[in-house]
mmCIF file of the C-alpha atoms, coordinates in Angstrom:
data_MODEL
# 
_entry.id   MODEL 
# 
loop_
_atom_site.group_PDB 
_atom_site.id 
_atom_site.type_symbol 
_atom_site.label_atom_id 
_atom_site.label_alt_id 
_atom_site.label_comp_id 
_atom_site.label_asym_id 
_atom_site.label_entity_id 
_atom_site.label_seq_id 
_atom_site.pdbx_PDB_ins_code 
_atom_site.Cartn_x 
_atom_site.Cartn_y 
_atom_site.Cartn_z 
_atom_site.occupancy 
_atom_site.B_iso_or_equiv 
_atom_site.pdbx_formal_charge 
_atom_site.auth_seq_id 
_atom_site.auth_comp_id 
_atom_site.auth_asym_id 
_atom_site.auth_atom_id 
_atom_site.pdbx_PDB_model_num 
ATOM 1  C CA . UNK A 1 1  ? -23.641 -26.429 3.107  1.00 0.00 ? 1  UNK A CA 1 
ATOM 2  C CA . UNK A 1 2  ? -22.074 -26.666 -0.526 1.00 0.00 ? 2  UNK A CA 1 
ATOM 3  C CA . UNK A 1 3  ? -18.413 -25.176 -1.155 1.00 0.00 ? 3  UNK A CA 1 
ATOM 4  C CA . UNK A 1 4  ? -20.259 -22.340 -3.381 1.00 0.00 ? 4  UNK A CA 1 
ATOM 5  C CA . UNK A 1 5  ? -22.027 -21.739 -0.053 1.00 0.00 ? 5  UNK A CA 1 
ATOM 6  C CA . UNK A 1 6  ? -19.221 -21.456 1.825  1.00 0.00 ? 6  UNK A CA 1 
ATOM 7  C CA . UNK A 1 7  ? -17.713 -19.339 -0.850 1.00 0.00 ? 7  UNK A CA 1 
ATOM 8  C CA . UNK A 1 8  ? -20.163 -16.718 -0.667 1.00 0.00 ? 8  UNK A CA 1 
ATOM 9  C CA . UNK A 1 9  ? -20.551 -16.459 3.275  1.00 0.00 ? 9  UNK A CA 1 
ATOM 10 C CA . UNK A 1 10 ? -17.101 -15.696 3.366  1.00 0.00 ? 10 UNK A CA 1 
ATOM 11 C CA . UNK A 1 11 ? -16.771 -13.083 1.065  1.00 0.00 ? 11 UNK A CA 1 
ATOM 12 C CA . UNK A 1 12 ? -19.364 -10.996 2.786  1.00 0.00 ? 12 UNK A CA 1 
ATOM 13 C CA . UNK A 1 13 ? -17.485 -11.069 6.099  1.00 0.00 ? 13 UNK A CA 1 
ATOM 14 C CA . UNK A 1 14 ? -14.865 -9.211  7.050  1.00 0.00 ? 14 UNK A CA 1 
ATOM 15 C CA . UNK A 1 15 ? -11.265 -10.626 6.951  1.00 0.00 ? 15 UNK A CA 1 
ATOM 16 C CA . UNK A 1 16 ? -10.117 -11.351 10.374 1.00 0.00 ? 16 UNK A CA 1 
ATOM 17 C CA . UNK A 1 17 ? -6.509  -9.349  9.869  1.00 0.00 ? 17 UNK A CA 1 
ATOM 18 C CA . UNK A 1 18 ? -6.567  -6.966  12.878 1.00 0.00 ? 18 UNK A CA 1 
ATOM 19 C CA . UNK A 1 19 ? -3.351  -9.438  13.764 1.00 0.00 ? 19 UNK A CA 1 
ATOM 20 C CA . UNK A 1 20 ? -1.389  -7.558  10.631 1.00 0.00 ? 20 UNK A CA 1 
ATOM 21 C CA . UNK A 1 21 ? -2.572  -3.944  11.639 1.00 0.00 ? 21 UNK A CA 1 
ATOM 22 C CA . UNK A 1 22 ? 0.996   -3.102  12.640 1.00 0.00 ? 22 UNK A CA 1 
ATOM 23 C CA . UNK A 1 23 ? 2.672   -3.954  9.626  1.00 0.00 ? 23 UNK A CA 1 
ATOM 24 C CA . UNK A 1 24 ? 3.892   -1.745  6.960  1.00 0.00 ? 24 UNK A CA 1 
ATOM 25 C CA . UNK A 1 25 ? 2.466   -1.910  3.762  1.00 0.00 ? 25 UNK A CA 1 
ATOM 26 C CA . UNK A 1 26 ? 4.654   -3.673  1.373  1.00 0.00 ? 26 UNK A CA 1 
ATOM 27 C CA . UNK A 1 27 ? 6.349   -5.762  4.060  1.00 0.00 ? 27 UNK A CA 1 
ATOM 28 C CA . UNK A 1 28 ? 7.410   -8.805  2.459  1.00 0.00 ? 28 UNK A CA 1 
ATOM 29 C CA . UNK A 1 29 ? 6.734   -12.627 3.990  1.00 0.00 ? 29 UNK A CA 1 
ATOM 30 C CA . UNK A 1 30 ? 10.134  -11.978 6.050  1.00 0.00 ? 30 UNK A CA 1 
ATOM 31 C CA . UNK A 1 31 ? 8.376   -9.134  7.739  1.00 0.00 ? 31 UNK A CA 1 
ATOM 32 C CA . UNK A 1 32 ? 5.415   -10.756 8.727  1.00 0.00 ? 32 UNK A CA 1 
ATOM 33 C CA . UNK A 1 33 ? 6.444   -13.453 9.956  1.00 0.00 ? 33 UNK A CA 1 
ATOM 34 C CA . UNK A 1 34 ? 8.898   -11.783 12.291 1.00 0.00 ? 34 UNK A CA 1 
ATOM 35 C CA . UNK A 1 35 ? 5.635   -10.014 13.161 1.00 0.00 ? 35 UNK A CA 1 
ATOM 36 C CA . UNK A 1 36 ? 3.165   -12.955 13.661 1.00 0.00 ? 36 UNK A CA 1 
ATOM 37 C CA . UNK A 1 37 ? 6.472   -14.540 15.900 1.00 0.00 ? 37 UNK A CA 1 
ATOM 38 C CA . UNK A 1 38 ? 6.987   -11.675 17.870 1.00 0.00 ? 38 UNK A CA 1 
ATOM 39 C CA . UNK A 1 39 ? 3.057   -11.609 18.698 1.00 0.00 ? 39 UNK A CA 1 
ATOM 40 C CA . UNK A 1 40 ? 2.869   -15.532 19.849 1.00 0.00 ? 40 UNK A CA 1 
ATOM 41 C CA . UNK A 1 41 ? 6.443   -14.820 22.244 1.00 0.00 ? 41 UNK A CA 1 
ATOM 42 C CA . UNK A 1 42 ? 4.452   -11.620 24.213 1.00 0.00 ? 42 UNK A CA 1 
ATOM 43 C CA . UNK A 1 43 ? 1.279   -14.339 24.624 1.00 0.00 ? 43 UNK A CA 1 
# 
C-alpha cells in the first residue's frame, strides 16, 4: 500500500473519537487531557 493509499482509506472512515464525546466544545489541551487521564484511572 502507498502513503496516498493510506491517505485516502483513512479519510473515508470515521474518526475513532467516541473517547472525547464528553468534552465541551472549545475545551482547550488542559481539558482533555484531564479527560483522557481521568478515563485510563476508572480502567
Amino acid at each position: 500500500m502507498t502513503n496516498a493509499t493510506a491517505t485516502h482509506d483513512a479519510e473515508d472512515e470515521e474518526p475513532d473519537d467516541d473517547h472525547l464525546a464528553d468534552i465541551e466544545e472549545g475545551a482547550g489541551c488542559t481539558e482533555i487531557w484531564e479527560h483522557l487521564s481521568e478515563q485510563r484511572d476508572e480502567d
